[in-house]
N, C-alpha and C positions, 0 to 999 in steps of 0.2 A: 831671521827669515830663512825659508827653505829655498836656495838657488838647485835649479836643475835647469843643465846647461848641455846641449847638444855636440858633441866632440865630432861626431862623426857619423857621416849619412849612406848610405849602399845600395843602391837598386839594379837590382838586374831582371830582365823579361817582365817588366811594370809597363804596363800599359803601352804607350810608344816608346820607352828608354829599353835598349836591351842592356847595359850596360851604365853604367855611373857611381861612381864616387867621389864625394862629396868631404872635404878633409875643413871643417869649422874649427875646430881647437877652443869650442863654446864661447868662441867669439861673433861678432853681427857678421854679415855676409849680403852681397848684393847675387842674384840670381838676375840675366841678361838675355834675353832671343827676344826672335820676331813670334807673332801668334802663332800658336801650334804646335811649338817646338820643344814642352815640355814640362815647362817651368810650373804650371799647376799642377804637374803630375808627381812633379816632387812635395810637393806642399800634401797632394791624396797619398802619398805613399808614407811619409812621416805622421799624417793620421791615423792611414789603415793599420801601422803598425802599432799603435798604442790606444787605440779605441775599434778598430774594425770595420769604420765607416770614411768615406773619404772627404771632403773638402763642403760638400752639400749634405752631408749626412747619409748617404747612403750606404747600404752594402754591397758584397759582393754580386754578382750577372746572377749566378745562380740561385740565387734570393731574390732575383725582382730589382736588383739596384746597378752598380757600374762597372764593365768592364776591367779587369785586372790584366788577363791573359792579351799579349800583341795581339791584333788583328790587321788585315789586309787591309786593302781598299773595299773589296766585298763586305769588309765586318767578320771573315772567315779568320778564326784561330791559325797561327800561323804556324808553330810547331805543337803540335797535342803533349809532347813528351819532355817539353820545357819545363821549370819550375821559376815561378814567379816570387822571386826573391828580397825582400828588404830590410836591413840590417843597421841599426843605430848606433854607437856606442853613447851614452850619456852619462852625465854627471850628477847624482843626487846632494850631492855638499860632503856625504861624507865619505864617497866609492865611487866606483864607474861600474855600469854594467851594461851587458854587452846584450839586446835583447834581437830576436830575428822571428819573424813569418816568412813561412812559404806556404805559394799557394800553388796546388797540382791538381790534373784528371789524372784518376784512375778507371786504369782500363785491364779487365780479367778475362781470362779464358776460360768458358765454362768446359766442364764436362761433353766431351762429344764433337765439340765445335776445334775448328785448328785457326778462327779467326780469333784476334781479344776483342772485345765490348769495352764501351763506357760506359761507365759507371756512376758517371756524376765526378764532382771536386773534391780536394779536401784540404787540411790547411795543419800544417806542424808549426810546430810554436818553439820557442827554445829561448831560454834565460843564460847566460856566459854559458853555450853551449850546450846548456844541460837541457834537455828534451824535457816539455812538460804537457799535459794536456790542457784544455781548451781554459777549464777553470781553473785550473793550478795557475795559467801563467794570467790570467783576468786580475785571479784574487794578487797575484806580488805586482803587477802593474799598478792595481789599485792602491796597493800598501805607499809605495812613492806617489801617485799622485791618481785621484778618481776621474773618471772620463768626465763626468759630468763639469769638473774646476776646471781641468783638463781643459778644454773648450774653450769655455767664458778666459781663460789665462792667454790663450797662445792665439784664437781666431778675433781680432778686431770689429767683423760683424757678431761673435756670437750672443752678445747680450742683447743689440736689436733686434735678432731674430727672435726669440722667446716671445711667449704672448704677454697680456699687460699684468696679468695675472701673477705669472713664474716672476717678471722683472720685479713688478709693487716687491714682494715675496722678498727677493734677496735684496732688496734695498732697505728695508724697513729691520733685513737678521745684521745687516752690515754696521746699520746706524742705530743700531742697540735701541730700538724705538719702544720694543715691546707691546703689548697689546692696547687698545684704547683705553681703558680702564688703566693703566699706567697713565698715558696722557692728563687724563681724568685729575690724577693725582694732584697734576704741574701748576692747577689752581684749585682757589676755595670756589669759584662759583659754580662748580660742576660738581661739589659733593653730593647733592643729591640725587643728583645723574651717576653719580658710581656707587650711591647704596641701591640705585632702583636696578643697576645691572650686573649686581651679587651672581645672579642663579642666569640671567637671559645677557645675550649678544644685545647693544645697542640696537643693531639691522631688527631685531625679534620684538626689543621695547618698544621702536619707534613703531613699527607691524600691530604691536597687539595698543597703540595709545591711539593710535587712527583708526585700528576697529573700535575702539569704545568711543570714540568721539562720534566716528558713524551713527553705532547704536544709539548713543544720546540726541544725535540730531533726529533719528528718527522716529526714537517715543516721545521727545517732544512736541516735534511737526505734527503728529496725531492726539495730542490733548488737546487744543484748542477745540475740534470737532466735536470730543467726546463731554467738553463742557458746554458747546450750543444746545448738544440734545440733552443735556441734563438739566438745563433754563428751561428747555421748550416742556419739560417732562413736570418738572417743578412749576411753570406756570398754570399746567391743565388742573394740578392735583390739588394746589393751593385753596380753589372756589368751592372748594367740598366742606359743608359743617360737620364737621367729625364731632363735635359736643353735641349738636342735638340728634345726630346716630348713634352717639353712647346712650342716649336719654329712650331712645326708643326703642334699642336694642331688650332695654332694661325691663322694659315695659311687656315688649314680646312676649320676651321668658317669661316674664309671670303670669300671661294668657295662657302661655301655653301649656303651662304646670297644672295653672289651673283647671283647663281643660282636659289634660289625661290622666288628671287625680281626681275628677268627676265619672268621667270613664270607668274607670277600677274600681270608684267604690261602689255603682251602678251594677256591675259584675257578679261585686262579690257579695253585696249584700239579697240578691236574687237566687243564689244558689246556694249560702252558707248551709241553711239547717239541713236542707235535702243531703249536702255533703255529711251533716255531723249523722243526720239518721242513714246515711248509708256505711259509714266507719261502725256504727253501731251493728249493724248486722253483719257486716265483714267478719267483727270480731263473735260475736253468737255463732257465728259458722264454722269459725277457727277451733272456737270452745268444743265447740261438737263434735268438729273431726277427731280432736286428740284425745275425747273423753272416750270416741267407740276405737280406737289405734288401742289405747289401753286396756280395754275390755277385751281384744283380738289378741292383745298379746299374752293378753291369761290364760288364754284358751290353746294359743301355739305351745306356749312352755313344756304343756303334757305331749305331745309331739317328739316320737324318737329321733334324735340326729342320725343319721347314717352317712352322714358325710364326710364327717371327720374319720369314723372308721374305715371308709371309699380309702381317705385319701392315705392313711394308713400301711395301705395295703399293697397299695402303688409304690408306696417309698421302700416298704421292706422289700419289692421286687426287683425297684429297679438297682437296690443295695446285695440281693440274692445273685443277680447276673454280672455285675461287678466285680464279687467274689468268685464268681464261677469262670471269669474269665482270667481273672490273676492264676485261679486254680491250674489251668490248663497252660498258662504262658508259663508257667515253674515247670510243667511237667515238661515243654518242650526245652526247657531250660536244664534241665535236669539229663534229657538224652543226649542231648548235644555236648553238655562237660564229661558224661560217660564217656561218649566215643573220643573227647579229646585226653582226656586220663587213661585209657587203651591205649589210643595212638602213641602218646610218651610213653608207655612201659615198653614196648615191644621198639619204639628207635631206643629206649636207655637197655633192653635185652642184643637189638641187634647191633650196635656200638661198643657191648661186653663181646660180642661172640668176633668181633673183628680180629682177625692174625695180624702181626706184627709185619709189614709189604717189607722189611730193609730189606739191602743190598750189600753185601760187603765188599762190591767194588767200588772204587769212585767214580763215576759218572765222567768224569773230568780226563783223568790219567789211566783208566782201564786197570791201574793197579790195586790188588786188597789192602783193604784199609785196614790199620794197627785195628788191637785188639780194644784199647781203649775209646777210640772216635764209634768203632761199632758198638760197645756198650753207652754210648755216650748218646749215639743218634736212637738207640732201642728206649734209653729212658727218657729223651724229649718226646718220642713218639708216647709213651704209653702217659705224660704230664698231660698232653692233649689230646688224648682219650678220656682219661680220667676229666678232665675240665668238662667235657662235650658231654661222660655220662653225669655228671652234676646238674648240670643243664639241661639235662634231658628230665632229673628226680625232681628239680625246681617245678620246672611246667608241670609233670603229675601232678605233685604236691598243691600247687594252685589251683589247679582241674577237683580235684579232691576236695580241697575245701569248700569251691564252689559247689559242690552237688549236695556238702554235707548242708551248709550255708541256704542253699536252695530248697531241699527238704521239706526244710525246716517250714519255713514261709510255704509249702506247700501244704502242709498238716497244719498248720494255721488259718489256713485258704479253708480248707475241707472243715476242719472245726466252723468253723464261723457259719460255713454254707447249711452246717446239720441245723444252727441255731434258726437258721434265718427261714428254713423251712418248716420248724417250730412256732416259727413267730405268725408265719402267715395262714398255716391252717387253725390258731389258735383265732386270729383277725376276721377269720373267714365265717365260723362256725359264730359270733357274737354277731356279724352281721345277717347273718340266716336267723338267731334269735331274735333280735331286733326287726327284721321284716316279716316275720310271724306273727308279729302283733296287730293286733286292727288298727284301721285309717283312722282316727279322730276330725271330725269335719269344722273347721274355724266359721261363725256365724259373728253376724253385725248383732249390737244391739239393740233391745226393743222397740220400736219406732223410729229409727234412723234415721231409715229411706224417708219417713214421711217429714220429721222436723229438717231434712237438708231440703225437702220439696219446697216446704212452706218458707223459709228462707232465700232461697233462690230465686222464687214468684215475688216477695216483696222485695230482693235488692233490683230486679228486672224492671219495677216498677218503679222505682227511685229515680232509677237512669235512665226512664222516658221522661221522668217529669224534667231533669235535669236538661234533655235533648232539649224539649219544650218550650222550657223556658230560655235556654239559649238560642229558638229559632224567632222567639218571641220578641227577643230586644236588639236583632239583627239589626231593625230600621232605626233603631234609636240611639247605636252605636253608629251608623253608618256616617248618620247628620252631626254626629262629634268629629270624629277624624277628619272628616272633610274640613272643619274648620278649625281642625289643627295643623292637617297638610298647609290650609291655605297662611294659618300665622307664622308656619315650621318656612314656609318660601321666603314670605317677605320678610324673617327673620335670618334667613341667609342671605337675601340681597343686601341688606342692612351689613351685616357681618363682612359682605366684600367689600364694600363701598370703606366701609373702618378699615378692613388690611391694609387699604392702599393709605393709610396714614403711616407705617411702618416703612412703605415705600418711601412716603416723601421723606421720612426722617433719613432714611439711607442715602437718597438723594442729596441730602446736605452737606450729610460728611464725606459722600464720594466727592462732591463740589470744593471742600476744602482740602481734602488728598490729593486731589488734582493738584488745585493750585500749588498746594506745599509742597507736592512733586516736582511741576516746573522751576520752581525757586531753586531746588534742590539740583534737579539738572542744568539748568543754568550755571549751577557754582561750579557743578560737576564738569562743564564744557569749559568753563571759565580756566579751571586744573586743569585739562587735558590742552589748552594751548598753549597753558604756561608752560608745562611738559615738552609740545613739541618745537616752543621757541628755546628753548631750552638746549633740548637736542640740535635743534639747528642752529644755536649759537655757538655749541660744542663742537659740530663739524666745520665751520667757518675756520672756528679757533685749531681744529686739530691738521685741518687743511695747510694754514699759514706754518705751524709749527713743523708738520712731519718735512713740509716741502722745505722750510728754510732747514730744518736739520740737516735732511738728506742733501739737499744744493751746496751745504759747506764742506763738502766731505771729498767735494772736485774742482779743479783748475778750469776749463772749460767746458764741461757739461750741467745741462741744467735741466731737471724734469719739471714736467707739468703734472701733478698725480692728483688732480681734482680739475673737473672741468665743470662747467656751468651750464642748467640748464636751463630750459624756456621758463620754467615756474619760479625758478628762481633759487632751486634748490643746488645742490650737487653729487657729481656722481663718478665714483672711479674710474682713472685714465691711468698711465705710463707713457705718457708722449716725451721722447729725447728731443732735447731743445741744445742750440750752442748761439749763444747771442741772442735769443728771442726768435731764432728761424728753426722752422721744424726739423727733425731728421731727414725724415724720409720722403717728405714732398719739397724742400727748399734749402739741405745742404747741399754742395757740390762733393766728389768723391771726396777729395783731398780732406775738405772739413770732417765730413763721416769717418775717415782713418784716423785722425787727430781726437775724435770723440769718443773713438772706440778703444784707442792708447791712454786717454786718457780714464776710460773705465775701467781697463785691465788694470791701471798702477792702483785704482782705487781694492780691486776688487783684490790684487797681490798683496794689498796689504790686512785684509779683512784675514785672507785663507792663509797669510806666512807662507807664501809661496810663489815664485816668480818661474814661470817657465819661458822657453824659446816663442819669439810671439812673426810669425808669417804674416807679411802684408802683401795683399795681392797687388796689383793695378799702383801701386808703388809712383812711379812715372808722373801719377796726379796729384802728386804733396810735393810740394818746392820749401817747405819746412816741417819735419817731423816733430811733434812734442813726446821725445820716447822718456818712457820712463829710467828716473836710473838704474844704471847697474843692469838694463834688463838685455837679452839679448836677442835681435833683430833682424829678420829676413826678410828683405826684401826682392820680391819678385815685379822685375822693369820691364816692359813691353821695349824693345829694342830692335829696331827693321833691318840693320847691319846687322844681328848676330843669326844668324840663320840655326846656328846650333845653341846649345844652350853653355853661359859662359858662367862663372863662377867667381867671387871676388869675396877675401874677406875684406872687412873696413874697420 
């Protein structure tokens, strides 16, 4: 185990002490005055130095929390220019070190001003001396011991302070409990309460087994209903003869067949032959047209075309303007490479006629340059000349070919253009022959007009007799329909009256789904209780078990961590118990310090670390149960010590 033992205490300008040292030699010590005179301010100042917060957890004034800096009777800061000093030496097991806070105002002078300002607090930190900042000396304070152990180690209230929540928490990492599902383990009759909570929390299974129970309760609480009206539905439909409406049904249809197969043939046999001698002339008409279309086309044949030579003519022109415009896009193609094969000879003549600009001085030194650098810069000069007039004979050259290149396609352009004006006065003069010739007039053949006459008056007359006799049986088709609308009705009252036998049949089996439903939810509900007695036999059991775990693990403390409620069920607590009397409504102080000594020995032995453990109100324990080895401060309410007195023991 990690002993960290207190050597040595130091405060100066701390709260009301200006001054105090404290010489423990990390042994127990009694701390003695009347109220006021101190003695918790040593206990805040051995806090602030190794967590930052004092006795109630607070911080510093200028955060919102307590007092550091002396103050008057006013509450007025007594020296601004004090430094609030506390200095520990302590024992980790294997070193001592020497750690110190100070806490000061700073006050600057700005610019301009010849008053200084405050500025606010601030706080230096230092490890055997060595200055560190805020986190540096946090992070090696923690490395010996975390605020958090820290606390729960040295303060005898600090584990009843925590909610029931943080406590459960460290009781259950202390007593290696592990999660429920471990529990689970500890017997066979919860095996299948720990394969149903593989994937979900108990608190989630039990949640999602009482919503399905619900839901069961309540699609069974509505079948009952949905089976009255399916009696009451099944009663109505029952008195229906469904056999002799299949019999009559049968019977319908065949009235009715047979009345709209009298109908039709009534129809067709009134106007058949009218129909066949009207197809018959149809056809003699048809015969006719195509016999004179053919005689008309005998007679077109001798008929010059001139259409095709039209079109002819048009094509060679718009192939003559084509060409004539390629013709002229070369020509101006052709001027344009001219002037640019110009333009190059006269820059490749005037880049021949360029002088030689040297200098035979240098530019540099004002001195004439050897005889060799001046032959030397006259023949780089004339390499790029010669390069430029290359380049100059290149672009001719290119210009040049282009125009010859161009030409070319130009007298190709023109050739084609002579032909093309060949072709069309040759097109032209065939069609002035051809329109020189006389009209030939197309005629019908012999008697045409009069055989399409005499055809058209007798199919005209067909198709009056046809109207005729269709206005003629008006009345006689009208008195059929009517009594077949009327067998077509009562042959569909018939037809519903039968559907609703399909209903009853559905009817049945929904009657038997129900029920087999019920059965099924029933069993279903029947699981879901055995499930939640289940569960709740498992919280009974986990209840007796974490608590009897946890209660063996201390000398006089005993938790309650399941309480009871009205339904019967239970529900998470942390109530500190010593004899069956509660902590905090029915120990006296003395017991609550003895509860809280004896938490800390528990709790030094979980973290392998004992620190200095401060007990306030001290005066109220006429027997301490300290833990061993550990080391003991106590602070005595004392009405003779007017100062505060100091004792090791």
């Amino acid at each position: 185990m990690k002993y960290i033992k207190l050597l040595r205490l130091t405060l100066t300008d701390f709260k009301g002490i200006s001054s105090l040292a404290l010489d423990f030699s990390g042994k127990s010590a009694a701390i003695y005055g009347n109220n006021a005179v101190g003695k918790t301010t040593i206990y805040d100042a051995w806090l602030w130095l190794l967590t930052g917060k004092d006795s109630l957890g607070r911080v510093a004034a200028d955060n919102g929390g307590f007092d550091i800096k002396p103050l008057d009777a006013s509450g007025t800061v007594l020296d601004r220019s004090a430094r609030s000093v506390v200095e520990a030496v302590i024992s980790t097991g294997d070193r001592n070190v020497t750690l110190r806070r100070e806490y000061y105002e700073k006050w600057t002078t700005k610019r301009g001003s010849a008053e200084a300002s405050y500025d606010g607090n601030s706080t230096d930190y230092y490890i055997d001396d060595v200055p560190k900042n805020k986190r540096q000396y946090d992070e090696e304070v923690s490395a010996i011991i975390s605020q958090e152990t820290f606390r729960l180690l040295s303060d005898v209230t600090a584990f009843a302070k925590l909610d029931d929540k943080s406590r459960r928490e460290i009781l259950f990492q202390i007593a290696g409990l592990g999660d429920e599902r471990t529990i689970m383990e500890t017997d066979e009759r919860f095996s299948d309460l720990y394969a149903a909570t593989e994937i979900v929390s108990l608190a989630d299974y039990q949640k999602k087994i009482k919503a399905q129970r619900t839901k069961l309760n309540d699609q069974r609480r509505d079948i009952p209903a949905r089976l009255d009206e399916i009696k009451k539905q099944e009663a109505d439909l029952s008195v229906i003869p469904f056999e002799a409406l299949r019999q009559s049904a049968v019977e319908l249809e065949a009235e009715k067949a047979q009345l709209e197969s009298g109908l039709n043939q009534t129809r067709e046999d009134r106007t058949a032959s009218i129909r066949v001698e009207i197809g018959d002339l149809q056809n003699q008409r048809t015969a006719l047209i195509l016999k004179n279309d053919a005689h008309r086309a005998k007679q077109q044949r001798s008929v010059p075309d001139t259409g095709a030579i039209r079109q002819e003519i048009t094509r060679l022109e718009l192939a003559y303007k084509c060409d004539s415009d390629r013709y002229h896009g070369a020509k101006r193609d052709i001027d344009r490479y001219e002037a640019k094969l110009e333009a190059a000879r006269a820059q490749w003549l005037e880049i021949k006629r360029e002088p030689y600009p040297g200098n035979a001085i240098c530019p540099t030194c004002g001195q004439t340059l050897p005889p060799e650098k001046q032959a030397e810069a006259k023949e780089v000069w004339h390499a790029h000349q010669k390069r430029r007039m290359d380049l100059a004979a290149e672009e001719g050259e290119r210009y040049k070919k282009l125009v010859r290149t161009t030409g070319e396609q130009r007298d190709g352009y023109q050739e084609q253009m002579i032909r093309r004006e060949n072709e069309i006065a040759k097109a032209k003069d065939e069609l002035a022959d051809l329109e020189a010739q006389p009209v030939v007039e197309v005629q019908d053949m012999d008697g045409f007009k009069e055989q399409m006459d005499e055809l058209d008056k007798q199919l005209e007359s067909r198709r009056t007799a046809i109207k005729d006799a269709q206005e003629s049986e008006h009345t006689y088709t009208s008195e059929i329909r009517c009594k077949i609308n009327a067998v077509a009705a009562e042959l569909k009252a018939v037809r519903e009256q039968l559907a609703k036998e399909d209903t009853l049949c559905w009817l049945t089996q929904r009657k038997k789904a129900l029920n087999d439903q019920t059965r099924e939810i029933s069993q279903q509900i029947a699981d879901t209780d055995r499930a939640l007695d289940l569960v709740e036999e498992f919280t009974r059991y986990k209840a007796k078990y974490v608590t009897g775990t946890i209660n063996d693990l201390f000398r006089l403390t005993q938790f309650r961590l399941f309480r009871n409620q009205v339904n019967g069920g239970l529900v998470d607590c942390c109530d500190i118990m010593c004899g069956g009397v509660p902590y905090n409504t029915g120990l006296n102080s003395g017991a609550r310090i003895n509860v809280g000594l004896d938490i800390i020995e528990t709790l030094s032995r979980h973290y392998n670390c004992q620190v200095p453990i401060f007990i306030d109100n001290a005066e109220s324990v006429t027997e301490l149960k300290i833990p061993q080895g550990a080391q003991i401060v106590r602070l005595v309410v004392s009405a003779a010590d007017e100062k505060v007195r100091f004792e090791q023991e």
